[in-house]
KOLLOFI-27530 format. One line per field, with one value per residue (C-alpha): residue number from 1; residue in three letters; x, y, z. Coordinates in steps of 0.2 Angstrom, whole numbers, always signed. Example, Ala and Ser with C-alpha at 12.3 -4.5 7.8 and 13.67 -1.06 7.14 Angstrom:
2
k: 1 / 2
r: ALA / SER
c1: +62 / +68
c2: -22 / -5
c3: +39 / +36
This chain:
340
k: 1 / 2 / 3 / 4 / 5 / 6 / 7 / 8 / 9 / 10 / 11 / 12 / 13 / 14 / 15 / 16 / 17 / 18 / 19 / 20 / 21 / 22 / 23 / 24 / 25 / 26 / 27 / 28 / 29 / 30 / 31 / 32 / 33 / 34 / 35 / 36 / 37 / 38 / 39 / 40 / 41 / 42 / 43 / 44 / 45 / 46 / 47 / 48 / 49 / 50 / 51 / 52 / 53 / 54 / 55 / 56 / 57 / 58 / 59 / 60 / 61 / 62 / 63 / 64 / 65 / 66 / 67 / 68 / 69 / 70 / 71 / 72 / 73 / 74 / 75 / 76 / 77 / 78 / 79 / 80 / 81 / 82 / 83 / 84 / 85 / 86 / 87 / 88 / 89 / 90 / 91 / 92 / 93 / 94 / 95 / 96 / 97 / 98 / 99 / 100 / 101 / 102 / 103 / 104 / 105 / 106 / 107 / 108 / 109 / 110 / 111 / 112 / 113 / 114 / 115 / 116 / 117 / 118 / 119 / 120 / 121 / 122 / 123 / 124 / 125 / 126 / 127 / 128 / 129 / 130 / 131 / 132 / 133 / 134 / 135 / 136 / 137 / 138 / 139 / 140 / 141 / 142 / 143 / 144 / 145 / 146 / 147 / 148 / 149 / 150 / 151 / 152 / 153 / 154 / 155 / 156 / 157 / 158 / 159 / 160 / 161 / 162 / 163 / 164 / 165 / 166 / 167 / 168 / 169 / 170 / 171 / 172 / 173 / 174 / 175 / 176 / 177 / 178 / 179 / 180 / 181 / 182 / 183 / 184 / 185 / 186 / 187 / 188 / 189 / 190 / 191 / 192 / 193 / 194 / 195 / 196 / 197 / 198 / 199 / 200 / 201 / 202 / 203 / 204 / 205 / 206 / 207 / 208 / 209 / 210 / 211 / 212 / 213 / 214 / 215 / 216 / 217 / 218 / 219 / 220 / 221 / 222 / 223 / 224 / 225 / 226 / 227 / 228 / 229 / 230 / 231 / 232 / 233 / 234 / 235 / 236 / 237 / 238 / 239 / 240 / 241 / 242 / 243 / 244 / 245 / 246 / 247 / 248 / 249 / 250 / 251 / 252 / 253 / 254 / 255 / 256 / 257 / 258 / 259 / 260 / 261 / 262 / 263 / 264 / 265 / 266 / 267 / 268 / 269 / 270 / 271 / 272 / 273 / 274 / 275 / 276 / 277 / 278 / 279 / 280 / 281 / 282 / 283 / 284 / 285 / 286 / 287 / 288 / 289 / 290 / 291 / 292 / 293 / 294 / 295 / 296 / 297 / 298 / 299 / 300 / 301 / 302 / 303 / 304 / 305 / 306 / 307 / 308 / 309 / 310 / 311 / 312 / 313 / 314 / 315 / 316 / 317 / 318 / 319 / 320 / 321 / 322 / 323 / 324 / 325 / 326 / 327 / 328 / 329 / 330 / 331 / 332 / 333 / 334 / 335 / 336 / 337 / 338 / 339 / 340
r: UNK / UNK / UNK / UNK / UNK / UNK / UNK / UNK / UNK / UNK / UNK / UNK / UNK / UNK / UNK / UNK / UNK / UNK / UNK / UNK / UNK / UNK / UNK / UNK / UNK / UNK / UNK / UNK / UNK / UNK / UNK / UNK / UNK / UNK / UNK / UNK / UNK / UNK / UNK / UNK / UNK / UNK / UNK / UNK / UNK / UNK / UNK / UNK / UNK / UNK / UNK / UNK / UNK / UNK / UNK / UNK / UNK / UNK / UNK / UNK / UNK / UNK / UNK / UNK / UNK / UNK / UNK / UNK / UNK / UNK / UNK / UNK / UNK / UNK / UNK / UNK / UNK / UNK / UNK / UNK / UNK / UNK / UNK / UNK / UNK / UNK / UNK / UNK / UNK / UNK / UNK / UNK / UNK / UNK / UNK / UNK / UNK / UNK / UNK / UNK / UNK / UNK / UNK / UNK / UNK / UNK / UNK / UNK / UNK / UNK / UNK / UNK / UNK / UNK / UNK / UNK / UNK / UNK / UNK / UNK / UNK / UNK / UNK / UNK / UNK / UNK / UNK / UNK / UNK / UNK / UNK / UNK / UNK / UNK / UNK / UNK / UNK / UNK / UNK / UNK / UNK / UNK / UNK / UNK / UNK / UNK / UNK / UNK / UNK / UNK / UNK / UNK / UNK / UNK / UNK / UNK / UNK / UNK / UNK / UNK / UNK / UNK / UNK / UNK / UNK / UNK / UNK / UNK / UNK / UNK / UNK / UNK / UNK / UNK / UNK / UNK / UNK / UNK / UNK / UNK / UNK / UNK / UNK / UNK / UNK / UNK / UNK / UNK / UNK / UNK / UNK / UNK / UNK / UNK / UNK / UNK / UNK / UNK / UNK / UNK / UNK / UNK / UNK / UNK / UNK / UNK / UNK / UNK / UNK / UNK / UNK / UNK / UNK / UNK / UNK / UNK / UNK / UNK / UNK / UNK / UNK / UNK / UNK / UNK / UNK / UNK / UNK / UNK / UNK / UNK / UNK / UNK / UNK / UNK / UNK / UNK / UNK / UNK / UNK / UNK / UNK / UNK / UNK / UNK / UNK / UNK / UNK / UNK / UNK / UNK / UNK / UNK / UNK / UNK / UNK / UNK / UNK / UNK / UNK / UNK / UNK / UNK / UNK / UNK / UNK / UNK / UNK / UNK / UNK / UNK / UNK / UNK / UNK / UNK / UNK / UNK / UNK / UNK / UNK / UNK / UNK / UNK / UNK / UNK / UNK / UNK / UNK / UNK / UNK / UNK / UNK / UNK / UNK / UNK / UNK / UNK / UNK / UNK / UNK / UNK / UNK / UNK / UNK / UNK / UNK / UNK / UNK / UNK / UNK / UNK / UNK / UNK / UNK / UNK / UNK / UNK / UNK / UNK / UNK / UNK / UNK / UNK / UNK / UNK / UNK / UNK / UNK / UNK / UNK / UNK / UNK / UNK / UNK / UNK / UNK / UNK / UNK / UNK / UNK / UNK
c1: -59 / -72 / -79 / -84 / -90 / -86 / -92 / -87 / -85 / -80 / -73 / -71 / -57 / -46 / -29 / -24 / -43 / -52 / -55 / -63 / -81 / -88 / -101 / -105 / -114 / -124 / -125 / -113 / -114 / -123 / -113 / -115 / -103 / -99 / -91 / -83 / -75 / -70 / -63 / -52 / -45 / -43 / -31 / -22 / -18 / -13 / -2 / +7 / +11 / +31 / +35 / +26 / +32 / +29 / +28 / +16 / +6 / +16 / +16 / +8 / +24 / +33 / +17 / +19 / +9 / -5 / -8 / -10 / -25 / -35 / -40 / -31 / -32 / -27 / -39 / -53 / -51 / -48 / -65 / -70 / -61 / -70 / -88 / -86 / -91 / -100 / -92 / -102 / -97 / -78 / -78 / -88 / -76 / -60 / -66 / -66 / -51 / -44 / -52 / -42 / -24 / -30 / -38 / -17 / -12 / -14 / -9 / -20 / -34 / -50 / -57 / -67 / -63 / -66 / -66 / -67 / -63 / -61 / -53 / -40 / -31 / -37 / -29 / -42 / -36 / -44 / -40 / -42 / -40 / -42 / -49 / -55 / -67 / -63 / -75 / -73 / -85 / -97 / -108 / -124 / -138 / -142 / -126 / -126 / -109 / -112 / -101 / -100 / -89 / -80 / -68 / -51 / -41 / -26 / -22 / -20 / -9 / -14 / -19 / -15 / -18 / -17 / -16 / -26 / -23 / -6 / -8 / -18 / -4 / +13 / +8 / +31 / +33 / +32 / +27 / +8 / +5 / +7 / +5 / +9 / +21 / +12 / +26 / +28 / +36 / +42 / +38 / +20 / +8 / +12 / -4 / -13 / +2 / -1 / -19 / -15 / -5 / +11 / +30 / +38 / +49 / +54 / +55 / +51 / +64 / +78 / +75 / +72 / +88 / +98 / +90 / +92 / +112 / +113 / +107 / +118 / +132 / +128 / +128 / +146 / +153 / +144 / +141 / +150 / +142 / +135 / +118 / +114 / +118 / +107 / +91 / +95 / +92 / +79 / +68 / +73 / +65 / +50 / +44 / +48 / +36 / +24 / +21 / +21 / +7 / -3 / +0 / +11 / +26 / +43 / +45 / +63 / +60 / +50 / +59 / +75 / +66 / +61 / +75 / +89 / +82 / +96 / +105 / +93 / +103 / +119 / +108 / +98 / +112 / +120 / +106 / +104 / +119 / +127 / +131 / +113 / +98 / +84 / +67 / +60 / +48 / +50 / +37 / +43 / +46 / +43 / +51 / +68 / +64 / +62 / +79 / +87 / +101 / +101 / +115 / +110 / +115 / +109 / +118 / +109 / +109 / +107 / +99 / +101 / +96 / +103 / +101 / +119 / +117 / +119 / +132 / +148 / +132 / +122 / +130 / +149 / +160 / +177 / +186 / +199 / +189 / +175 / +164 / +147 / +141 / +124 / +116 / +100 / +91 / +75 / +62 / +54 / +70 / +75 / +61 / +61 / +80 / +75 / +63 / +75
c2: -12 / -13 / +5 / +5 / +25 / +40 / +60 / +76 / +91 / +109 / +121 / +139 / +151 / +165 / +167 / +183 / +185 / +180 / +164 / +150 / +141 / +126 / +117 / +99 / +85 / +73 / +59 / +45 / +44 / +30 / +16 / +16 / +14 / +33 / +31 / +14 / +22 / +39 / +31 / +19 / +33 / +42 / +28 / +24 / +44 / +42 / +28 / +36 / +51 / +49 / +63 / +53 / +54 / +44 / +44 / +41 / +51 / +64 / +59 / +73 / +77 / +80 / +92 / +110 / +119 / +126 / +107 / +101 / +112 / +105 / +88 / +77 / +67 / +50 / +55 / +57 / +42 / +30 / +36 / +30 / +13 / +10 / +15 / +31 / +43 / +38 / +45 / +56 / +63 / +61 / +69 / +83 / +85 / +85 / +96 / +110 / +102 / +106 / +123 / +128 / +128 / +131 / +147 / +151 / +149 / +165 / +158 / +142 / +141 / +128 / +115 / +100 / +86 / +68 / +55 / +38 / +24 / +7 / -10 / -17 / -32 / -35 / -21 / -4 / +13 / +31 / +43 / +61 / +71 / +88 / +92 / +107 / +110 / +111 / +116 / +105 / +104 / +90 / +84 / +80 / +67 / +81 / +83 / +100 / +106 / +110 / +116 / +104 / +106 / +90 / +86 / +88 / +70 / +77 / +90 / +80 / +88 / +87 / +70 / +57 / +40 / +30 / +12 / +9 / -10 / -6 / +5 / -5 / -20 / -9 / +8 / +9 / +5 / +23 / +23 / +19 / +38 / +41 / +59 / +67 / +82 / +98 / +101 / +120 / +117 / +101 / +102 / +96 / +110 / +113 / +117 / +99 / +90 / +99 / +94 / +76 / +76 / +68 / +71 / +65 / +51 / +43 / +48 / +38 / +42 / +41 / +24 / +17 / +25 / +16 / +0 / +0 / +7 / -8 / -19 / -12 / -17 / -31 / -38 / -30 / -39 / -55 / -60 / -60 / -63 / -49 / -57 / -63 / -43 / -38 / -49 / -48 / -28 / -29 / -42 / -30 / -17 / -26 / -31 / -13 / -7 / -20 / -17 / +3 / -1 / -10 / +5 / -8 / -8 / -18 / -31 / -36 / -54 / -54 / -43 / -54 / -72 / -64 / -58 / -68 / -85 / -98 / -83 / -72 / -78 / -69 / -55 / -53 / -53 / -39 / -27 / -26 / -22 / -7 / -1 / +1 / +11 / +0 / -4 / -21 / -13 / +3 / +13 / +9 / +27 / +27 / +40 / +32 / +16 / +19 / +28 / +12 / +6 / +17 / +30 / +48 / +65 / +78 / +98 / +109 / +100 / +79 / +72 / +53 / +38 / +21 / +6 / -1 / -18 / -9 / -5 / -15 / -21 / -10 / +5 / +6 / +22 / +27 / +34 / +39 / +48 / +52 / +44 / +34 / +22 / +15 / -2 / -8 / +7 / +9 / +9 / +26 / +34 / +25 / +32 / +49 / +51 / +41 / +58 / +70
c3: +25 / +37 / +42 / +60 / +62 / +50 / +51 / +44 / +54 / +47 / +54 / +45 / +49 / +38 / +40 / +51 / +56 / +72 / +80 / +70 / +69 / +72 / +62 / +70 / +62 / +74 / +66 / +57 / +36 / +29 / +22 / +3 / -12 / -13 / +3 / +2 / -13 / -5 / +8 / -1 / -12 / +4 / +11 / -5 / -7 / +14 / +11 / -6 / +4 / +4 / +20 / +34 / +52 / +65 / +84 / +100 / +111 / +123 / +141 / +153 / +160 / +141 / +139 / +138 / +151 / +139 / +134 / +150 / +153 / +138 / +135 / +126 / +110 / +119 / +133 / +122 / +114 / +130 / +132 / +116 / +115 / +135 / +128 / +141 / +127 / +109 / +91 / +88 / +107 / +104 / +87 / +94 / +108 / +96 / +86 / +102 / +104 / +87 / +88 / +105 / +96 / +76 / +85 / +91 / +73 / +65 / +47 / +47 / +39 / +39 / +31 / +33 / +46 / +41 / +59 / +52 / +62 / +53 / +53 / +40 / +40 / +58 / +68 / +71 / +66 / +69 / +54 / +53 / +41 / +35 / +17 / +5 / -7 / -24 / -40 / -56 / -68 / -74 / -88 / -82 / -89 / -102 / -110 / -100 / -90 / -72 / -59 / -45 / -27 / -22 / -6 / -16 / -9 / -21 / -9 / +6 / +17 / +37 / +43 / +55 / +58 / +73 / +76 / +90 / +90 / +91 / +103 / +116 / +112 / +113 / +120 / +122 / +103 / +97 / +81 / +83 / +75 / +58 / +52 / +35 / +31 / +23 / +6 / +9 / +24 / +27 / +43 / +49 / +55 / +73 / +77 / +70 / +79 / +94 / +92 / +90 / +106 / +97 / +95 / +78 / +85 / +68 / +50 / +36 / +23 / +37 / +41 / +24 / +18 / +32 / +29 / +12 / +15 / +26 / +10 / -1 / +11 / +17 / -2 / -3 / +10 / +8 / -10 / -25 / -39 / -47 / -51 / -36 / -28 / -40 / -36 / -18 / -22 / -30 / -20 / -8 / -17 / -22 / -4 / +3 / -12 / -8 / +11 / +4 / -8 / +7 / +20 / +30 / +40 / +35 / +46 / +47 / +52 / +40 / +26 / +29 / +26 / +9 / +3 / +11 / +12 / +19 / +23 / +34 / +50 / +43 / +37 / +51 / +62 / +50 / +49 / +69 / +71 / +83 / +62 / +59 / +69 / +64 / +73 / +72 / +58 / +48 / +37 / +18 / +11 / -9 / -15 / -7 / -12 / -30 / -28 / -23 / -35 / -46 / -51 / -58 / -62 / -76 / -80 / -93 / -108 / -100 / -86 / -84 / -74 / -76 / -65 / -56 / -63 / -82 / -80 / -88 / -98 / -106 / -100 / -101 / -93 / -98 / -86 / -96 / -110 / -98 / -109 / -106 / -120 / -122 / -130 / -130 / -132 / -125 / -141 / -136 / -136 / -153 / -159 / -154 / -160 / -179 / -181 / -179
């Protein structure tokens, strides 16, 4: 990661009370190993975030009235990217930006506003996120405990991240915003979307489900020895968990020369098919991913998880007694049920 420009803005406000405050730094921090290491434990916690969604900037005309009057995100950073305005300016003028619909938000609340604009694996990308203060405690040189605050990167839960190479490229491709899903809701906060200036075009988990539904099937209709299905699957799982790790996109050309090797013709062809509503590249969900290929189910008293290619091995089902029997027993478990 190459970090072009970073700052860190705050912006105080309490739920249900008055309109919010700004405090502005003027300057850019200092490169130094504390940040290096902040923000790559910042973009490993972005990219792990399962409930992404993705999506573009909203053309003026898509705009509701009250956004047309304000300047916009994609404005202020055409402005940027043309040497109009520096950082230090754009950040400045996002953060009145963020204030104008936070401040019609009567349950949000404020925090502190990370702007850093890097480059990785040669594209440019602008990140902003919103963070909180936490208090833990620390042991000094002394041996003494001390309270210390810390920007809390576990709680990440309002950010975005756009791909300004991509956007410059293929400002039609729709995906060049990525923004994360808060958990209470599900739903990203309106007011931080509204203030990014984007609509939520694609979801991640839809479109890892379908792609990996069209894997399953494709292996149904088109191979029949069980071993090979099952390593099709799972190089399929492998590079969708791969590209995730990096922050990356699935490329299908790409994904399907892995996986399918003399066959990614036929399974090319397969997956872009009216069937399947696949882009050229999807954003590899985890929690889906991981899901793959395996069957599941728990009541009160068992939960378990098996892998498909057990079973008829290790795992065998009765249909008649409605039975499940197990071999090869994982050691932990042998363990555990020895000490009863």
């Amino acid at each position: 990661m190459i970090i072009r420009d970073i700052v860190v803005h705050l912006i105080e406000k309490q739920a249900d009370s008055g309109p919010s405050n700004l405090s502005l730094s003027h300057e850019n921090i200092a490169t130094s190993q504390a940040l290096e290491s902040f923000l790559e434990e910042l973009n490993k916690v972005y990219n792990s975030k399962p409930s992404k969604v993705f999506g573009s900037f909203i053309a003026p005309e898509n705009a509701q009235e009250s956004e047309q009057a304000v300047t916009s995100t994609d404005v202020l950073l055409t402005g940027l990217l043309k040497d109009e305005i520096n950082f230090i300016d754009y950040t400045h003028q996002s953060m009145n930006l963020l204030k104008h619909y936070i401040d019609q938000a009567s349950k949000a609340t404020g925090g502190y506003i990370v702007f850093v604009h890097y480059t990785l694996f040669g594209s440019d990308f602008m990140m902003i996120v919103m963070l909180n203060n936490v208090t833990g405690v620390a042991v000094d040189d002394n041996f003494m405990l001390s309270s210390i605050e810390y920007l809390d990167i576990s709680k990440l839960h309002l950010a975005a991240r756009i791909d300004l190479s991509l956007w410059q490229d293929d400002p039609k491709s729709g995906r060049y915003i990525s923004m994360i899903r808060g958990k209470e809701s599900n739903k990203l906060s309106e007011y931080f979307r509204h203030f990014i200036g984007s609509d939520e075009t694609i979801d991640s988990r839809h479109e890892t489900s379908e792609l990996l539904t069209a894997v399953s099937q494709f292996c149904e209709d088109n191979i029949q020895d069980d071993e090979q299905k099952s390593q099709f699957k799972q190089k399929s799982v492998d590079y969708c968990l791969e590209q995730a790790d990096k922050g990356q996109n699935v490329d299908l050309k790409d994904f399907s020369g892995y996986v399918a090797d003399a066959a990614v013709d036929d399974f090319m062809n397969y997956i872009k098919s009216e069937q399947y509503e696949l882009n050229n590249e999807i954003s590899p969900n985890k929690t889906v991913i991981r899901r793959f290929n395996k069957i599941s189910g728990r009541n009160q008293q068992v939960s378990i998880t098996i892998n498909e290619e057990a079973l008829g091995d290790t795992v065998i089902y009765d249909a008649d007694k409605d039975t499940l029997t197990f071999s090869d027993l994982p050691a932990s478990l042998k363990s555990q049920l020895l000490s009863r």
